[in-house]
MDAnalysis code that builds the backbone (N, CA, C; Angstrom):
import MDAnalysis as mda
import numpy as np

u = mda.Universe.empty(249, n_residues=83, atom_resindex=np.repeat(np.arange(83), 3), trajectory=True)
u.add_TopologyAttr("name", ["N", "CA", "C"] * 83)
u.add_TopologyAttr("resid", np.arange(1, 84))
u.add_TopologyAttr("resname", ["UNK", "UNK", "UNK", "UNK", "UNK", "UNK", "UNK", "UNK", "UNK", "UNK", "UNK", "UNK", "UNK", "UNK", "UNK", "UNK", "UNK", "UNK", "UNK", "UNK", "UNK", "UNK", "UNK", "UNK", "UNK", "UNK", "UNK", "UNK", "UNK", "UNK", "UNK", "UNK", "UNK", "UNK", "UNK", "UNK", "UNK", "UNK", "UNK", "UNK", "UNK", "UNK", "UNK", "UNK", "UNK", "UNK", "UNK", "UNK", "UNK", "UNK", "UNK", "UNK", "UNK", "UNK", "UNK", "UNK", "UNK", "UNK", "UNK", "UNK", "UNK", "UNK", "UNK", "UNK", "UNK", "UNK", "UNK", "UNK", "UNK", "UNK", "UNK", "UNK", "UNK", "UNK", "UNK", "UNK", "UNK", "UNK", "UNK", "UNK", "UNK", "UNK", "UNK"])
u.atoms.positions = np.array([
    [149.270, 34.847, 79.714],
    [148.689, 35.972, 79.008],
    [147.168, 35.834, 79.006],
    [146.965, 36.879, 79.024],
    [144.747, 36.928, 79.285],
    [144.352, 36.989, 77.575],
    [143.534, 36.189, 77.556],
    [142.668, 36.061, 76.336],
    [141.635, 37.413, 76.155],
    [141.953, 37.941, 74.605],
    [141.516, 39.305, 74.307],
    [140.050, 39.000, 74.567],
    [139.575, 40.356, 74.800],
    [137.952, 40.221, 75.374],
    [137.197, 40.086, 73.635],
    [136.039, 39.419, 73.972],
    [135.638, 39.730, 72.600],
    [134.381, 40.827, 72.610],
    [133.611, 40.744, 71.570],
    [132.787, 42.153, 71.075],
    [131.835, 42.492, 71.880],
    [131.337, 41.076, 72.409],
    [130.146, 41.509, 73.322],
    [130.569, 42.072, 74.737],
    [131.652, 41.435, 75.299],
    [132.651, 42.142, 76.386],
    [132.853, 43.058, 76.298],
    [133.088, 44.349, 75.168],
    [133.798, 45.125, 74.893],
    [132.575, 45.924, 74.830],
    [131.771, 45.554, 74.034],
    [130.347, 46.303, 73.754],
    [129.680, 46.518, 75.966],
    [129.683, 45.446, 76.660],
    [129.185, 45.673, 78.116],
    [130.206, 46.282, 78.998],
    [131.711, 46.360, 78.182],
    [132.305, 47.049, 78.938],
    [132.201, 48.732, 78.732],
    [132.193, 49.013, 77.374],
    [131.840, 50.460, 77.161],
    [130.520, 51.127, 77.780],
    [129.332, 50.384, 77.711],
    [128.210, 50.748, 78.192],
    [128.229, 51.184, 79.755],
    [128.923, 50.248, 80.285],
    [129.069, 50.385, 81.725],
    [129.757, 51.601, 81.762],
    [131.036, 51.830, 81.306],
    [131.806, 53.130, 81.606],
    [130.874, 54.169, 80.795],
    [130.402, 54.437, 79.983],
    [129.411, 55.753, 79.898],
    [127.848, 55.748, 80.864],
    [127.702, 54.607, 81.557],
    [126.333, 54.721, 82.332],
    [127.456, 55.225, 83.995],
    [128.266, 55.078, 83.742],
    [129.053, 55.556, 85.093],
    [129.453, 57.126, 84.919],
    [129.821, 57.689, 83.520],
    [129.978, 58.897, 83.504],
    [128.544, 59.391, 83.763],
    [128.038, 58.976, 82.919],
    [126.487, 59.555, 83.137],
    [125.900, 60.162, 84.282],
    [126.068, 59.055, 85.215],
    [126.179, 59.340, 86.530],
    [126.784, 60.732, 86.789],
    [128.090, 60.221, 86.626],
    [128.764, 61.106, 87.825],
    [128.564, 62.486, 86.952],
    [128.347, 62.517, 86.057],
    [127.684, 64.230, 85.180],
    [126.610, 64.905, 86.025],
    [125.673, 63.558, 85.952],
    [124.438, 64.286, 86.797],
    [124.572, 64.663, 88.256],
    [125.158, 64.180, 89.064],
    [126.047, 64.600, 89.969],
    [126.429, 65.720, 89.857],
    [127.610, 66.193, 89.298],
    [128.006, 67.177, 89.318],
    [127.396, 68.062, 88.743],
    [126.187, 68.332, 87.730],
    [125.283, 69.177, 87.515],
    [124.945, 69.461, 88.871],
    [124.294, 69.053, 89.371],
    [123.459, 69.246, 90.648],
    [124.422, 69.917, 91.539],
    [125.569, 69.859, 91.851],
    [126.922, 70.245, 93.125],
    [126.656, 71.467, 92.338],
    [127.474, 71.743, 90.688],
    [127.558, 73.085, 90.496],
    [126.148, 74.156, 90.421],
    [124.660, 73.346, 90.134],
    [124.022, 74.527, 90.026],
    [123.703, 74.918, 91.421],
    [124.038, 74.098, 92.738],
    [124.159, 74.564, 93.938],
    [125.023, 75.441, 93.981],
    [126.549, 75.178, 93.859],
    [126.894, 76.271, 94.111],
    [126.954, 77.417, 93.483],
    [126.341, 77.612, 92.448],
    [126.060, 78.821, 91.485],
    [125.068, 79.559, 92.693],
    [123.841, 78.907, 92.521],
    [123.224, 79.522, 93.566],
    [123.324, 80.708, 94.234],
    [124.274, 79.435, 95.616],
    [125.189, 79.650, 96.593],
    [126.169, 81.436, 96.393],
    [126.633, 80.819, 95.417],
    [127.380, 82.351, 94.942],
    [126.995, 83.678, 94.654],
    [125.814, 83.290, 93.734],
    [124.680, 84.414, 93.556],
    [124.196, 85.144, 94.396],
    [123.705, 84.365, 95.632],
    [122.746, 84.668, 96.681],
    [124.021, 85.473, 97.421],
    [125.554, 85.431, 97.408],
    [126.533, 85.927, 98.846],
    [126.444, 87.128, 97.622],
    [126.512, 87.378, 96.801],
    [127.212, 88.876, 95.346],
    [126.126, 88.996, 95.713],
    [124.881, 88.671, 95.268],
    [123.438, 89.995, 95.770],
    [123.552, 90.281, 97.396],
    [124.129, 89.373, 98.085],
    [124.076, 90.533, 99.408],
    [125.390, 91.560, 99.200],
    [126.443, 91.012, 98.952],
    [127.268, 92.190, 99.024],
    [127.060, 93.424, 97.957],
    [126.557, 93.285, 97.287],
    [126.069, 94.337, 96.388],
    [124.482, 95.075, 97.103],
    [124.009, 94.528, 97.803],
    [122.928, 95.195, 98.560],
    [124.054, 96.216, 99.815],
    [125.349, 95.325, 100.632],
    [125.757, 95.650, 101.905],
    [126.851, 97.097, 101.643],
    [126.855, 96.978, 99.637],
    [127.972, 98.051, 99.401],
    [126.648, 99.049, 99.249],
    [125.376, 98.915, 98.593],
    [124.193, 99.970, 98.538],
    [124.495, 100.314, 99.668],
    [123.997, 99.544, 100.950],
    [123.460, 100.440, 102.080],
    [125.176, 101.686, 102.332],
    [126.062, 101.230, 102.518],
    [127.267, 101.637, 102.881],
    [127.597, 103.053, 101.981],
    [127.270, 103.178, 101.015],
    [127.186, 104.085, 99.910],
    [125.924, 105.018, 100.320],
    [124.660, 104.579, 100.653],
    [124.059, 105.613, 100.875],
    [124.034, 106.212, 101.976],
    [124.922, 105.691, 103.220],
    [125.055, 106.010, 104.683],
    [126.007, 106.967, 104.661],
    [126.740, 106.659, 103.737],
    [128.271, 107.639, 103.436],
    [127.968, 108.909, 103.394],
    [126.989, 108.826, 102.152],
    [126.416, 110.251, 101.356],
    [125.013, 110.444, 102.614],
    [125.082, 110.148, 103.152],
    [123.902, 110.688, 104.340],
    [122.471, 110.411, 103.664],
    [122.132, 109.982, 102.857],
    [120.742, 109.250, 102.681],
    [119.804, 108.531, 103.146],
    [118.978, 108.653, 103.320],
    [118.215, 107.388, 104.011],
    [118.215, 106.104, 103.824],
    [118.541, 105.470, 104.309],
    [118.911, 104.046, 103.799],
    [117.391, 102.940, 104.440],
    [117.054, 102.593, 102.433],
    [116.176, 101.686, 102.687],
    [116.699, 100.300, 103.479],
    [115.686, 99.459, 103.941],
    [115.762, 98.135, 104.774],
    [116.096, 97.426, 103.883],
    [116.876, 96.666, 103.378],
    [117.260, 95.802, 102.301],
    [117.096, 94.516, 102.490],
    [116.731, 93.864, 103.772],
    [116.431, 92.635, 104.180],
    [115.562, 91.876, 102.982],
    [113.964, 93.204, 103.107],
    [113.319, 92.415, 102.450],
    [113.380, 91.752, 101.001],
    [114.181, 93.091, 100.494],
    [114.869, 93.028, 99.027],
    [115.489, 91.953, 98.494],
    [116.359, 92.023, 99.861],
    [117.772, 91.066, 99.213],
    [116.632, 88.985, 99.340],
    [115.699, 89.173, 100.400],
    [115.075, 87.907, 100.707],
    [113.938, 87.834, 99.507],
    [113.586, 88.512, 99.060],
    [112.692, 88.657, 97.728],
    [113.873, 88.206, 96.490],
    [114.878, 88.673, 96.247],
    [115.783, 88.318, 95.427],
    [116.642, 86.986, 95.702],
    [116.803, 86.512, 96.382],
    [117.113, 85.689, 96.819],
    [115.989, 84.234, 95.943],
    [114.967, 84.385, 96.898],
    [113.651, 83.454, 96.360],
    [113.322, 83.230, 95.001],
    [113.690, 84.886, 93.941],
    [113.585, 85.267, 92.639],
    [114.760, 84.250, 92.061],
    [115.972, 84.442, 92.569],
    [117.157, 83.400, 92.233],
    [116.518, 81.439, 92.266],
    [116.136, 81.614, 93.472],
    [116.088, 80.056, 93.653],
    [114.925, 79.684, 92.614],
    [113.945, 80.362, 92.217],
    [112.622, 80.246, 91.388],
    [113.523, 80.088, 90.017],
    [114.539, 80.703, 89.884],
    [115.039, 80.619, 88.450],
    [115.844, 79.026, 88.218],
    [116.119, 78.931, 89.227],
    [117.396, 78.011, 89.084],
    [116.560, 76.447, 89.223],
    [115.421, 76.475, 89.973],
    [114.868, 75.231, 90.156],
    [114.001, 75.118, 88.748],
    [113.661, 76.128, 87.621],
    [113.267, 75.865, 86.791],
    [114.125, 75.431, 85.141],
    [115.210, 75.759, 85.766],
    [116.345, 74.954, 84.484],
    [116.479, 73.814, 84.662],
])
């Protein structure tokens, strides 16, 4: 039979397992506000690709949305690198 750990064991064993969550939190902060991003940036194009499609329908002139959607885009990443 293994001899119970004592306090100070127990005290370097807990520390270790929350400096390991710690970790892997900050980690996964970083994965998800990528893919938030990521997600943001594909819904503002398809919400630009349903504009153009909507105003082509109805015979409108359809603005260039490139620059829009690449201006919004940049507007996204400016937000997200400042949280």
């Amino acid at each position: 039979m293994t001899a119970p750990l004592d306090l100070d064991e127990l005290l370097a064993q807990e520390e270790a397992e929350h400096a390991f969550a710690a970790r892997r939190d900050a980690r996964m902060r970083a994965l998800w506000a990528e893919a938030e991003a990521a997600l943001r940036a594909d819904i503002g194009l398809v919400i630009e690709l349903a504009e153009m499609a909507s105003a082509t329908a109805r015979g409108e002139r359809v603005i260039p949305t490139e620059a829009r959607a690449a201006r919004r885009l940049r507007q996204e990443g400016a937000q997200l690198s400042r949280h």
